[in-house]
N, C-alpha and C positions, 0 to 999 in steps of 0.2 A: 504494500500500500504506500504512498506516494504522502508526503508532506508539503507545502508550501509554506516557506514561512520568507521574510527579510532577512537579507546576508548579513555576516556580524565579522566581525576580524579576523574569527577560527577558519572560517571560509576559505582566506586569503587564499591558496594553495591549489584549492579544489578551483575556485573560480577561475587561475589564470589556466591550472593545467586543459579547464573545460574551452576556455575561452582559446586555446592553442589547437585542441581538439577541433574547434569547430571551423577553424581558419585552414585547417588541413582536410579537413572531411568535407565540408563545403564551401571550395574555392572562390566559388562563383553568387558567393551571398552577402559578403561581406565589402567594403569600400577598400581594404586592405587585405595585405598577405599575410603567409606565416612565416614568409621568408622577411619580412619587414620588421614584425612583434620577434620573434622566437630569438635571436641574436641580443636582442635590448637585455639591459642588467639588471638583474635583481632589485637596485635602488630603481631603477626605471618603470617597472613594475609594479613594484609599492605605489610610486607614483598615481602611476595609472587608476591603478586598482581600489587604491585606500578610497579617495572623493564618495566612490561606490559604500563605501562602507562604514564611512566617517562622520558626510558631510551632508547637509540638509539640502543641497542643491542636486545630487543626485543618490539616487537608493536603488537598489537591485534584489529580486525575489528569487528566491532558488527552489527549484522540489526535486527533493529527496527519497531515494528508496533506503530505508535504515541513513548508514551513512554515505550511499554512494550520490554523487551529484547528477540527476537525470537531465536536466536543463535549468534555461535563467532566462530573466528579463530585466532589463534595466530600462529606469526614466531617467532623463536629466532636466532640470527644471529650468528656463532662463530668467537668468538675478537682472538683468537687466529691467530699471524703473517701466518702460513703456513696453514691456514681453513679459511681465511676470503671469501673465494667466495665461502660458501657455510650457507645455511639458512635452517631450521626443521619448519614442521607445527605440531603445540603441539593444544591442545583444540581446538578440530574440536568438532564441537554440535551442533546441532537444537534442543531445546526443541520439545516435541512430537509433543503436539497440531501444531505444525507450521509444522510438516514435511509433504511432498507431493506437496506443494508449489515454490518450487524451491529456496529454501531462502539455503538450502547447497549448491549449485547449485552456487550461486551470490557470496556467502563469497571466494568461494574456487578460482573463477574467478577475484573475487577484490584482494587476497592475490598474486595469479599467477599475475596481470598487475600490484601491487608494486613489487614485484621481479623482472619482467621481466621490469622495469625502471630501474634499479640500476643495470647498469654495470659490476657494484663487483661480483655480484651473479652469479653463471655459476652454482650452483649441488643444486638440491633442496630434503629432504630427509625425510622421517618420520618411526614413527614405531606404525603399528597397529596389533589388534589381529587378528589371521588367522581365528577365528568364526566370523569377522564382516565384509559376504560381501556383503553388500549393500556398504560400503565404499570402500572396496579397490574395489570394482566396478566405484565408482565415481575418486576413485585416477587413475586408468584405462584408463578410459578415458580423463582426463585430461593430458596422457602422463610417470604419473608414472609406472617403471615396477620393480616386486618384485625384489629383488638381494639378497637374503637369508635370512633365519631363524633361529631363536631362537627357539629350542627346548625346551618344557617345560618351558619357560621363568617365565610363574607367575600359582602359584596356587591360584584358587580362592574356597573358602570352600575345598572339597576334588580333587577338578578338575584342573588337567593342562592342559595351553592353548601354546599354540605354539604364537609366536611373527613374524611378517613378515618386513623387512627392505625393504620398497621401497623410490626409488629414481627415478629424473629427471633429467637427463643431458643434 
């Protein structure tokens, strides 16, 4: 059985090695490589990672089977005075083995009912690849609808992928 809860500092470990996992396993989902993250230094890292686990401007949900990491989601919230009511879902993942399970399904649902608590938040927004729709199927239905594209946004080896900007109002 699967838990959902907010990531806490014990995490740290579990989230980069999943967050390395997923940049390997799917190449083509992410705005970056794992040849870009996986060389970066342990202080780099922290870096990264802590804001997620520290800091009130971004939070990250994890579920878990016992103690294994099955997937995560992260919001990051913008501090800026004239964008404060509006939040981004970054590292959306289920590792493989766990998908089919509904465990994307649960994160994306616990991420939407802490947003949809917080008052502040009225515009919710993400950017994912136009080759990945299993997801903007799941963003879909969740009420996101695309609002434009990024043309050629990232090449990956010799392939450009178009970028799609959906939002929830």
């Amino acid at each position: 059985m699967s838990t959902i809860r907010k990531a806490e500092l014990k995490d740290y470990t579990a989230i980069k090695n999943l967050m390395l996992v997923a940049l390997k396993e799917d190449p083509h989902a992410f705005s970056v490589s794992a040849e870009e993250y996986e060389p970066n230094s342990e202080y780099w890292w922290m870096g990264y990672i802590n804001p997620f686990l520290t800091n009130s401007s971004q939070e990250m949900y994890l579920s878990f089977n016992e103690d294994e990491l099955q997937g995560m989601i992260g919001i990051t919230y913008d501090n800026k005075q004239r964008k404060k009511h509006i939040a981004s879902f970054v590292w959306f993942y289920v590792d493989k083995k766990f998908r089919g399970k509904g465990i994307g399904k649960s994160l994306i649902n616990k991420a939407l009912e802490v947003l949809e608590n917080n008052k502040e938040i009225t515009k919710l927004s993400l950017l994912v690849v136009a080759s990945q729709e299993q997801a903007i199927g799941i963003y879909k239905k969740r009420g996101f609808e695309i609002n434009g594209t990024l043309k050629k946004e990232l090449k990956i080896s010799s392939e450009f992928f178009d970028v799609l900007i959906m939002e929830r109002v």
